[in-house]
C-alpha positions as CSV (number, residue, x, y, z in Angstrom):
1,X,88.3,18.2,-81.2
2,X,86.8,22.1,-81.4
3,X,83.8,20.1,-83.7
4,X,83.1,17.6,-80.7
5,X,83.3,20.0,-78.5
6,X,81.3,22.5,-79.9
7,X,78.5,19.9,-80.7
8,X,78.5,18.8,-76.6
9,X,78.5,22.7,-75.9
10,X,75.4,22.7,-78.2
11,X,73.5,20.1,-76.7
12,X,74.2,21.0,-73.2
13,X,72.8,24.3,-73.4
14,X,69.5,22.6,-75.3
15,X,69.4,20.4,-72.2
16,X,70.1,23.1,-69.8
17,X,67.3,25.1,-71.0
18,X,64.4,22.3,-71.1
19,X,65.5,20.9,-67.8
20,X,65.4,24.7,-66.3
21,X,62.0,25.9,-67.9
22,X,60.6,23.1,-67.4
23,X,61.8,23.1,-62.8
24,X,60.2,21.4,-60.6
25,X,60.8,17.7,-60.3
26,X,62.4,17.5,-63.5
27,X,65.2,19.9,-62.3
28,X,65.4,18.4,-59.0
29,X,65.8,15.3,-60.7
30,X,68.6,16.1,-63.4
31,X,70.9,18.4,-60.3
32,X,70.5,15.2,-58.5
33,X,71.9,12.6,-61.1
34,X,74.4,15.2,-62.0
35,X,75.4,15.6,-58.4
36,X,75.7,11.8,-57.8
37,X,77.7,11.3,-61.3
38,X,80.5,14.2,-60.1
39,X,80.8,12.8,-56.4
40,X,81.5,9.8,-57.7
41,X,84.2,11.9,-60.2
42,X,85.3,13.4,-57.3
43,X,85.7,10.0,-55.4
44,X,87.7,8.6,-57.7
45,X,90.2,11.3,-58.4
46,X,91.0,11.8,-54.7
47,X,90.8,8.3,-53.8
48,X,87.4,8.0,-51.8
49,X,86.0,5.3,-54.1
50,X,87.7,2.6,-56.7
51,X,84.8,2.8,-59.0
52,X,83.3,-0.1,-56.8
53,X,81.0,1.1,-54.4
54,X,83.1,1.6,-51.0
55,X,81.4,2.5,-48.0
56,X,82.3,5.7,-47.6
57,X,80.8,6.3,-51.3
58,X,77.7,5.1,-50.1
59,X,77.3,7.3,-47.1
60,X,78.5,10.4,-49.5
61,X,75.6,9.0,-52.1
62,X,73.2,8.6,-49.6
63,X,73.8,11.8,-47.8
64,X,73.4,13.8,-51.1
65,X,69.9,12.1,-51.6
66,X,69.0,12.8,-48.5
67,X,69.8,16.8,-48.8
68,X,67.7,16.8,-52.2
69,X,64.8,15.2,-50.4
70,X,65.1,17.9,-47.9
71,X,65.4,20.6,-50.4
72,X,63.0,18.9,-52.5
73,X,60.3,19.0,-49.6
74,X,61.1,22.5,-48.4
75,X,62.4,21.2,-45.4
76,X,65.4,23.2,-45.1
77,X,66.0,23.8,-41.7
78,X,67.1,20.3,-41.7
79,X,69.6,20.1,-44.4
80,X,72.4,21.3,-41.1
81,X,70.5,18.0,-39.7
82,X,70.8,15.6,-42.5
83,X,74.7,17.2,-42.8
84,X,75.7,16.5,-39.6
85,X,74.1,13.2,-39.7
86,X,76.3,12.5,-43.0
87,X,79.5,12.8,-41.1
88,X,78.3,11.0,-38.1
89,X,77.9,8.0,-40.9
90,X,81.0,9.1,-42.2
91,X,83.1,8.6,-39.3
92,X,81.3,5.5,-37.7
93,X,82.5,4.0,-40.8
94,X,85.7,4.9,-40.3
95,X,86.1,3.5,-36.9
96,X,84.2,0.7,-37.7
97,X,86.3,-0.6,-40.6
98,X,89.7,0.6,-39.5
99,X,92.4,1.0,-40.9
100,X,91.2,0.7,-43.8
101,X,90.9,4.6,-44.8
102,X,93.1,7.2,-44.0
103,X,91.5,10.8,-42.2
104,X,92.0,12.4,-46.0
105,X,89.5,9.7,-47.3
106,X,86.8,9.9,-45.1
107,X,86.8,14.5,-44.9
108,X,87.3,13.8,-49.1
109,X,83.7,11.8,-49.1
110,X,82.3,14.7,-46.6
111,X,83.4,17.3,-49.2
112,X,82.0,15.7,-52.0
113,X,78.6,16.3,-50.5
114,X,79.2,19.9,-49.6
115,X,81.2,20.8,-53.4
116,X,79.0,18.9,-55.8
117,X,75.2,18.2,-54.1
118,X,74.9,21.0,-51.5
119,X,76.0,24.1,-54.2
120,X,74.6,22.3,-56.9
121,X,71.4,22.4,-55.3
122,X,71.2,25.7,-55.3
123,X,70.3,26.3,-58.6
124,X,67.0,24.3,-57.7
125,X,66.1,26.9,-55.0
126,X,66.6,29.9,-56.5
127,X,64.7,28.6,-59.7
128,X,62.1,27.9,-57.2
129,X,61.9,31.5,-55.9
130,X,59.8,34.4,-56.4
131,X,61.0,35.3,-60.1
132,X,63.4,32.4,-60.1
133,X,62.5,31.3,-63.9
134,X,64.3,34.4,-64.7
135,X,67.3,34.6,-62.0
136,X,68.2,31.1,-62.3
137,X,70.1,32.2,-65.7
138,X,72.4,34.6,-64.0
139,X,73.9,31.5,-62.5
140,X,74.7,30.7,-66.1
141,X,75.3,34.0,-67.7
142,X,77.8,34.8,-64.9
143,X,79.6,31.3,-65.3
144,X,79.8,30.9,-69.1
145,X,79.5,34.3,-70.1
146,X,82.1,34.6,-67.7
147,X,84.2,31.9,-70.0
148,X,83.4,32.6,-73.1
149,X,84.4,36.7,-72.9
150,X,87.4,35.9,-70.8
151,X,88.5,33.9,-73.7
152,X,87.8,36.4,-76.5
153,X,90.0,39.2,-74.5
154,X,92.8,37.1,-73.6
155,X,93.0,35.8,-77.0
156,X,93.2,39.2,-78.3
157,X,95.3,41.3,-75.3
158,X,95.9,38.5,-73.0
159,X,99.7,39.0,-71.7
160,X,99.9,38.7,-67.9
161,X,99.4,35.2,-66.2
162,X,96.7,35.0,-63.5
163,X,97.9,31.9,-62.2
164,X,100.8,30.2,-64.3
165,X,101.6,26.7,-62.3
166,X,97.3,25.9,-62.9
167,X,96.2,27.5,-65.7
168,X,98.9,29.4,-67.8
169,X,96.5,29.9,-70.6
170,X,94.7,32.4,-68.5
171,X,95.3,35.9,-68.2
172,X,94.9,39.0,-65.9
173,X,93.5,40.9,-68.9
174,X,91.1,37.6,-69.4
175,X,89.9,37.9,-66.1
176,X,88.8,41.3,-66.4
177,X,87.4,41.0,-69.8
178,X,85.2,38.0,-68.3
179,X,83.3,39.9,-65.2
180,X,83.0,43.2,-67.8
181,X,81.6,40.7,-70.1
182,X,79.4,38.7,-67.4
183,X,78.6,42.1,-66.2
184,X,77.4,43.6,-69.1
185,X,75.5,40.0,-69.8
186,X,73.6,40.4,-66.6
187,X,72.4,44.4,-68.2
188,X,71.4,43.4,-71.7
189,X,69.7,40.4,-69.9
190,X,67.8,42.5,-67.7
191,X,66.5,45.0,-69.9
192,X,64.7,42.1,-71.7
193,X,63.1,40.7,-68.7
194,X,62.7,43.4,-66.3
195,X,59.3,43.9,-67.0
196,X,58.4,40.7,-66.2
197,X,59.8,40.6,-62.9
198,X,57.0,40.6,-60.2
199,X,59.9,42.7,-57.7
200,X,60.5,46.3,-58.6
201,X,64.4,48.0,-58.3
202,X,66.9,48.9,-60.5
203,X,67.1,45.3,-62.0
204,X,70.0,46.5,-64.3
205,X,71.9,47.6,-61.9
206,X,71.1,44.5,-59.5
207,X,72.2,41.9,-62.3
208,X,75.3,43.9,-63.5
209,X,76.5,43.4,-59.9
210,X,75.5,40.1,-59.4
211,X,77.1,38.5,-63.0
212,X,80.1,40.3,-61.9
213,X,80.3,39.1,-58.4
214,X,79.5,35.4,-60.2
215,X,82.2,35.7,-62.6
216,X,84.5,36.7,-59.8
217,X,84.0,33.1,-57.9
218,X,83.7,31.1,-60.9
219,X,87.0,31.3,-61.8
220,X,87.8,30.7,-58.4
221,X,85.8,27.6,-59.1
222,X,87.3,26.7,-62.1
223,X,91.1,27.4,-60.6
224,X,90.1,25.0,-57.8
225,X,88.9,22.4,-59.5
226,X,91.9,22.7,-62.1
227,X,94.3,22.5,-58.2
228,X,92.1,18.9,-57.3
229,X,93.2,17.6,-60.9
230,X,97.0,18.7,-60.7
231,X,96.9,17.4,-56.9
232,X,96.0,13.9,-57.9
233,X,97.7,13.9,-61.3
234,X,95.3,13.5,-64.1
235,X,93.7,15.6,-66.5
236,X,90.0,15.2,-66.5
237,X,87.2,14.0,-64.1
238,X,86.0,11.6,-66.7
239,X,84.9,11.3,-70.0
240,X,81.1,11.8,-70.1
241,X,80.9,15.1,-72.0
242,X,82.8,14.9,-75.7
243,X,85.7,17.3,-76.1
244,X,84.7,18.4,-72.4
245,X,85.3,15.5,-69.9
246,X,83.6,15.0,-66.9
247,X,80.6,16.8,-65.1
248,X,83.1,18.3,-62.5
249,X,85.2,19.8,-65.8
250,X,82.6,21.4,-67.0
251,X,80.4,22.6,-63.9
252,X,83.1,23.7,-62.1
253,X,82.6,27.1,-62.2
254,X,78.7,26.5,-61.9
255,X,79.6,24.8,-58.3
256,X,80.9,28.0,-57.2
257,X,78.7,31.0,-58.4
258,X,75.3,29.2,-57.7
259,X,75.3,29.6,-53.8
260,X,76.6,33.2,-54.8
261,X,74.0,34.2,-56.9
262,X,71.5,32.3,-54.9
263,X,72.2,34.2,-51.8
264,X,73.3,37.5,-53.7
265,X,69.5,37.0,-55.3
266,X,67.9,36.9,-51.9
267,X,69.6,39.5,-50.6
268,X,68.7,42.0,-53.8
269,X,64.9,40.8,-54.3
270,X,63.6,39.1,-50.5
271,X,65.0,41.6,-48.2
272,X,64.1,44.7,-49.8
């Protein structure tokens, strides 16, 4: 099991990094597959879709197209538009075809769009800003840097609980150990790139803080995704990734710290 998932681990971050350097329409491309393959994870666990395409499915599936394209085009003053146009959809079909879905189904398909396409898409537009080649991998560092030193310390001095009823594997001492970690991720990380940042600031200082702040939300990401599972009684989002699951089991911490970082990243290098 460690062997598989090791290997997918592997592989993932080979993928991750040709897809990222490489941006553009390739990236777009890949965030919006990957978004469409965990809605339709999503669907399923909380009981929007069957695995055969339901309405409501479609309308989510159609509505995360549409954001991309309006992403894609730099037409984002619409994306409120194409949103509120989603759950217009959303709820004509649920009038329409009542009762055959219960309120719980049809604000389930609208959150799919806003969890999975909407904050996945982020990582698309802050790769596509000033400096993004080089920001974009805070997302990461934050998330599975984030993971992988919260694991080493709580393996080591891990005694208090964080949360026992969702994941009582983790620990308080974890927790801290993973935004230090993340932290210090986002400084080692920044004194190799600094000087090829076109922005000028205390870039060591800037990533520290926003790793940390990352970290911070993605184990509220990871937590919350961990609560949809144990809500709706099953143990992974699918079976896609070897020895990981689904995409929603192993993004769900990247859900959650790339709107933070994206937003954190403006606030640091576009309103100075």
């Amino acid at each position: 099991m460690f062997r598989t998932r090791l290997i997918s681990g592997i592989v993932l971050v080979a993928v991750a990094l040709v897809v990222i350097i490489a941006g553009g329409p390739v990236l777009a491309a890949t965030l919006l597959a990957i978004s469409i393959i965990g809605m339709s994870e999503l669907y399923c666990a909380i009981g929007v879709d069957d695995r055969k395409l339901s309405p409501l499915a479609a309308v989510g599936y159609l509505g995360c197209f549409a954001y991309y394209l309006m992403v894609i085009l730099g037409l984002t003053a619409y994306t409120m538009t194409v949103l509120i146009a989603c759950l217009i959809l959303l709820m004509s079909v649920y009038v329409f075809t009542y009762p055959r879905y219960q309120t719980q189904q049809v604000t389930g398909a609208f959150f799919g769009v806003v969890y999975v396409a909407v904050m996945l898409s982020c990582i698309y537009q802050l790769r596509m800003m000033t400096d993004g080649a080089y920001l974009v991998w805070l997302i990461f560092l934050g998330s599975w840097g984030c993971d992988t030193c919260a694991y080493c310390v709580g393996m080591l001095i891990g005694k208090h609980k964080m949360s026992p009823k969702l994941s009582p594997k983790k620990s308080v001492e974890g927790a801290i150990g993973g935004v230090a970690g993340a932290a210090l991720l986002g400084v080692i990380y920044a004194a190799a790139v600094s000087g090829r940042l076109s922005t000028q600031g205390n870039h060591m200082l800037y990533f520290a803080v926003i790793c940390a702040v990352g970290a911070l939300i993605s184990m509220v990401g990871d937590l919350a995704a961990s609560a949809i599972k144990r809500n709706h009684g099953i143990k992974d989002y699918g079976k896609l990734i070897p020895g990981h699951g689904g995409i929603l089991d192993r993004f769900d911490s990247v859900i959650f710290i790339a709107p933070v970082v994206y937003y954190l990243a403006q606030g640091f290098f576009l309103l100075r």
